[in-house]
Each structure stands twice: as C-alpha cells, then as structure tokens.
C-alpha angles and dihedrals in degrees: 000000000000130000107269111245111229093204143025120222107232110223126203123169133167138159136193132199120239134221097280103074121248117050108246087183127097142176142175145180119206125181128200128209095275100057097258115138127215107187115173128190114209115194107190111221098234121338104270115165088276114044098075095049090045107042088072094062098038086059088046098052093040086051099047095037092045095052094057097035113017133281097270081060094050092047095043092044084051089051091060091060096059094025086108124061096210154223084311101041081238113098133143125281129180139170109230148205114202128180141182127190133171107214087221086055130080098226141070102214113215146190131178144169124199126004108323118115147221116209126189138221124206100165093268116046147015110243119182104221095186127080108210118241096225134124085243094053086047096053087048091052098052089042099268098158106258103239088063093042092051080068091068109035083101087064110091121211094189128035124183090245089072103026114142138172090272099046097042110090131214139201136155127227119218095192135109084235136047134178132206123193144166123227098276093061113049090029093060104037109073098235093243083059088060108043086057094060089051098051085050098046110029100122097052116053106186088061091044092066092042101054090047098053093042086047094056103106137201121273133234089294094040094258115142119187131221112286120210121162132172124197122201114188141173111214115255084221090059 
C-alpha cells in the first residue's frame, strides 16, 4: 500500500497569446505517483517557424523531468533538445522557469535561465525570488542609472540552448504559494497589481492564473507579449 500523502499540491495554468500572432510561450505540470509536482514556464525567444511547435515539448520534458530528478535536470534535459540549431540554422530557443515540489515537503525547489520569474506567496506579501539574466538587470546591478539600463532588459544573457550547471540559477521558495511567469506576465502587470490578484485569488489557483494573464496590459506602442503563468499551491485547509 503507498505512503499517504498528507497534501495535495493545488495546480492552476493558463496562457494567453499576445499581439504577434503565434504563442511562443509554454507551460506544463506534471505529477508523479507520489504526489510531487514538476511545472515548468518556456518563453521562445521571436516567433521563428519553430518556436511555437517546439515550446510545448520542451515544457513537457522540463516538467516531467523535473518532477522525478529535480528541476536543474528537467531544464538541462529541455536545453539538449534545442542545443542544436538545426539543419536549417533555424531551431528553437527559449529562456525557462522549472520547479519541483513534494507536497509532504516546505519548499518549492526552482531553477530558471533568462528572464522568466518565480514569485512567492506567503499570505502576506508577493516576494520575487529570481534575479533576470539580462544585460539590463546586469547594469542595474553594477549602478548603471535605471532609465539607461531599461534599454537593455530585452537583451538575454542565458538562453536554455547553452544552459549549463554554472549559468542555471537556483533558489528555493518557502512559501504555500509559488508563481511562475514568463516575461509577459510579470513585465506588463505593475507588481501591486499583482499582488492584488494574489491576495484575491489565492486559494484558487486556476483563477489565479487566469486573472494574471488576462490582467498583463500593452505597452506604450500597443504591443502585448505573450502571458504564461503557473501557480503551485498547498491548500490552507491542509
């Protein structure tokens, strides 16, 4: 007879198109037997032919890889199948957000490369956990004003084709609630916003979701990214 499984980790995902057409985001959650979760974000860099057809399977292998061995396996496993460019010198590439959790366990184990982000919850308040792996991020980083580094946050500095052990980055949430998001998400919701959403929602995760990528507004020239968020949640209840 199996372990019993004290809780059960509460899933929500959605994703929304943006105004180029052809979603270049992806996401998946996987769970294995024993109630552990792997989700995983993918944010295509463009739109090229590819990028569309292959984010899906590189979030299903990173989620389902991730689950069983930990999410810097699942996004390293995902970065060999677009390690190559290609017959065509065209292939997909794609920055990435992977997470594992157990649901008997207190934190929510993540990985990431590029610029999409893991939030978390703690009842209270919405704390980003990830550091983007962009040029701006970089410049801010090192005291460039902000106005001049802004100009650069769309310049990535690790992309999931070349990810290895040393540029992947890890942290690990200790909150009932993480968040993961791609760029067009998190880049076009002001952060109060969505802290508000959270606060609304937290309890329902598939709303939760919902509510962020229908929330992600245009920018200054009317363009809207692609939005993909994933929630992991462990039941207040619990």
């Amino acid at each position: 007879m199996p372990d019993q499984i004290l809780h059960t980790i509460l899933t929500g995902t959605a994703t929304r198109e943006g105004t180029d057409a052809d979603n270049a985001d992806a996401a998946a959650v996987y769970r294995l037997a024993d109630g552990t979760v792997g989700a995983a974000v993918i944010d295509g860099i463009g739109h090229g032919p590819h990028t569309s057809r292959t984010a899906p399977l590189l979030a299903q292998v990173a989620a389902r890889i991730g689950a069983q061995r930990g999410p810097l396996a699942g996004l390293l496993t995902a970065g060999q199948l677009v390690a190559d460019r290609g017959a065509d010198g065209d292939e997909a590439n794609a920055v990435a957000v992977v997470a594992s959790r157990h649901p008997d366990e207190d934190d929510t184990v993540i990985d990431y490369v590029g610029d999409c982000r893991a939030y978390g919850w703690d009842g209270t308040s919405l704390t980003l956990y990830t550091d983007d792996h962009t040029v701006g991020a970089q410049l801010r980083r090192n005291g460039v004003p902000v106005e001049l580094a802004r100009q650069h946050d769309n310049w990535i500095r690790a992309a999931l084709s070349t990810a290895t052990v040393g540029t992947v980055y890890s942290v690990t949430i200790p909150d009932r609630l993480a968040l993961l998001t791609s760029d067009g998400a998190h880049d076009q919701i002001d952060h109060d916003a969505m802290t508000d959403l959270v606060r609304t929602h937290q309890d329902d995760p598939q709303a939760l979701a919902d509510a962020l990528v229908a929330a992600a507004q245009p920018d200054e020239t009317g363009y809207r990214d692609d939005a993909t968020v994933i929630v992991l949640a462990i039941p207040t209840t619990a």
